[in-house]
Structure formats: C-alpha cells, structure tokens
FIKE-651823 format. One record per residue (C-alpha): residue number from 1; x, y, z; residue in one letter. Coordinates in Angstrom, 3 decimals, padded with zeros to 6 digits. Each point is the difference from the previous one (the first is absolute). Example, Ala and Ser with C-alpha at 12.3 -4.5 7.8 and 13.67 -1.06 7.14 Angstrom:
2
(rec 1,(012.300,-004.500,007.800),"a")
(rec 2,(001.370,003.440,-000.660),"s")
END
This chain:
77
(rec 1,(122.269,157.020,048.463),"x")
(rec 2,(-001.479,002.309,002.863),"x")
(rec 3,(-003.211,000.907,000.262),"x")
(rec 4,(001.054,003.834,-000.999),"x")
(rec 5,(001.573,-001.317,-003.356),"x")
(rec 6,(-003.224,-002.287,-000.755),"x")
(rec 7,(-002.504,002.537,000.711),"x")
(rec 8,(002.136,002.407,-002.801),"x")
(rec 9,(000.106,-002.629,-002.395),"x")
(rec 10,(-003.789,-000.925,000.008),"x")
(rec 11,(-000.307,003.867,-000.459),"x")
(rec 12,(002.099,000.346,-002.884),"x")
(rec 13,(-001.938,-002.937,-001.407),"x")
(rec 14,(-003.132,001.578,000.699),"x")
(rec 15,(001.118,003.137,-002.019),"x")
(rec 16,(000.931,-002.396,-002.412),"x")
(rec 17,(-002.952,-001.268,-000.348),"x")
(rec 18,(-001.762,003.341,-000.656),"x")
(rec 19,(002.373,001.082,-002.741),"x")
(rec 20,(-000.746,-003.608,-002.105),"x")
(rec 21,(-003.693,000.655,000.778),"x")
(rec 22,(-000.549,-003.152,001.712),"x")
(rec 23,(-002.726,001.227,002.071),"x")
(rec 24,(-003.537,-001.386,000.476),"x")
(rec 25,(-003.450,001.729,-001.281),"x")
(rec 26,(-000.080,001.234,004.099),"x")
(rec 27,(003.394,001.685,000.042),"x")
(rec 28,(002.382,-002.831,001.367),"x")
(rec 29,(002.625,-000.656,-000.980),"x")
(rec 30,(001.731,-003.220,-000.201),"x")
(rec 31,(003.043,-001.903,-001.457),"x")
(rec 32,(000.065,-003.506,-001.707),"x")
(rec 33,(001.518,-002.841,-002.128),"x")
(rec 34,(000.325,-003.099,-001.436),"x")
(rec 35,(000.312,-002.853,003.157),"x")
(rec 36,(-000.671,-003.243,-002.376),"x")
(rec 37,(-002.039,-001.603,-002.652),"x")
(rec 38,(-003.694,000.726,002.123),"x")
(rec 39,(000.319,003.342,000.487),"x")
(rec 40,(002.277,003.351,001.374),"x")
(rec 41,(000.143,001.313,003.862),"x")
(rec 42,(-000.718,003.644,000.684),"x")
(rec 43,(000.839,002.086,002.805),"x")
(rec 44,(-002.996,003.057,001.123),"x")
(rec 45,(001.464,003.020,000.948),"x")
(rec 46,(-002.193,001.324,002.662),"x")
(rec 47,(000.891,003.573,001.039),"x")
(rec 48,(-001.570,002.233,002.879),"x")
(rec 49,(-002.935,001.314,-001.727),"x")
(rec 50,(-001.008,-003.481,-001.244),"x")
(rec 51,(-003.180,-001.490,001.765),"x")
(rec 52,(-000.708,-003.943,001.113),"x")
(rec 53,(-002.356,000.581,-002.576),"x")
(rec 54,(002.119,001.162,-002.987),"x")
(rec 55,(002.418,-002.731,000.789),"x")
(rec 56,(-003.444,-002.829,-000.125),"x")
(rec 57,(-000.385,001.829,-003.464),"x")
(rec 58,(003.270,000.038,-001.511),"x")
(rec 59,(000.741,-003.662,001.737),"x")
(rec 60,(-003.484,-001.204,-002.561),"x")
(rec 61,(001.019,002.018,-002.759),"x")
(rec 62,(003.579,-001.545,-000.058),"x")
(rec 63,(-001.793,-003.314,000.429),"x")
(rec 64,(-002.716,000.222,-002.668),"x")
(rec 65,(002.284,001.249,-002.491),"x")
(rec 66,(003.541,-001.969,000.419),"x")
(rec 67,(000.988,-003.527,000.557),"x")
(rec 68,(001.105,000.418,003.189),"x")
(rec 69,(002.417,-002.480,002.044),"x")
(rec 70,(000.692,002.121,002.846),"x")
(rec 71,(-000.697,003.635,001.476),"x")
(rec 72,(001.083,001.965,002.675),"x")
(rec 73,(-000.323,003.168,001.386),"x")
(rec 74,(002.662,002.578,001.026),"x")
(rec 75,(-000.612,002.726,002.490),"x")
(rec 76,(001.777,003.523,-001.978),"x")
(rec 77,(001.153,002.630,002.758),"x")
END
C-alpha cells in the first residue's frame, strides 16, 4: 500500500472514530479491539491541533480505563 493510500485510510478511520464516539475525556480520538484473552490494542489518532501533552493524557486515560495489550499512535493529515 503507498504511503498516499495509508495516510487516507488512517483518516477515514479517524473520522470513524469520531462518528462511534470513541474519543477520550481530552478530545482524541482513537480506535480499538479485542487482540486476546488479556486485553484489546488501540490505535490514538493524533491530529494537528493535538499537543505532546494531550496525547500523555489520552495515552493514561486509555490506560487507566481499558485492559490494554497494545497502543499506537497514528499521525492524521
């Protein structure tokens, strides 16, 4: 897949995203599910206006609130 068609999809996702309400108490939003029996993987959608601070935030929210197995972060264009 080139770089062009990821950087669409991880926008559509982030849109997504938005429209299920998965979006922390500090206004990201991120993606997840099930990866096994201990817990689900999630993906942060961090857009322009985000801060390395609202990212720290919705990165401890995610982890204080979920089982989580995995996370990521995805740069939205």
């Amino acid at each position: 897949m080139s770089t062009a068609q990821e950087q669409a999809r991880i926008n559509r996702e982030c849109k997504a995203a938005l429209k299920r309400g998965e979006v922390t108490p500090n206004g990201v939003s991120y993606s997840w599910g099930l990866q096994n029996i201990n817990g689900a993987w999630f993906i942060l959608f961090r857009e322009k206006h985000h801060t390395d601070e609202d990212i720290k935030r919705a990165k401890r929210h995610i982890y204080n609130s979920r089982d989580v197995v995995s996370l990521t972060i995805k740069q939205v264009i």
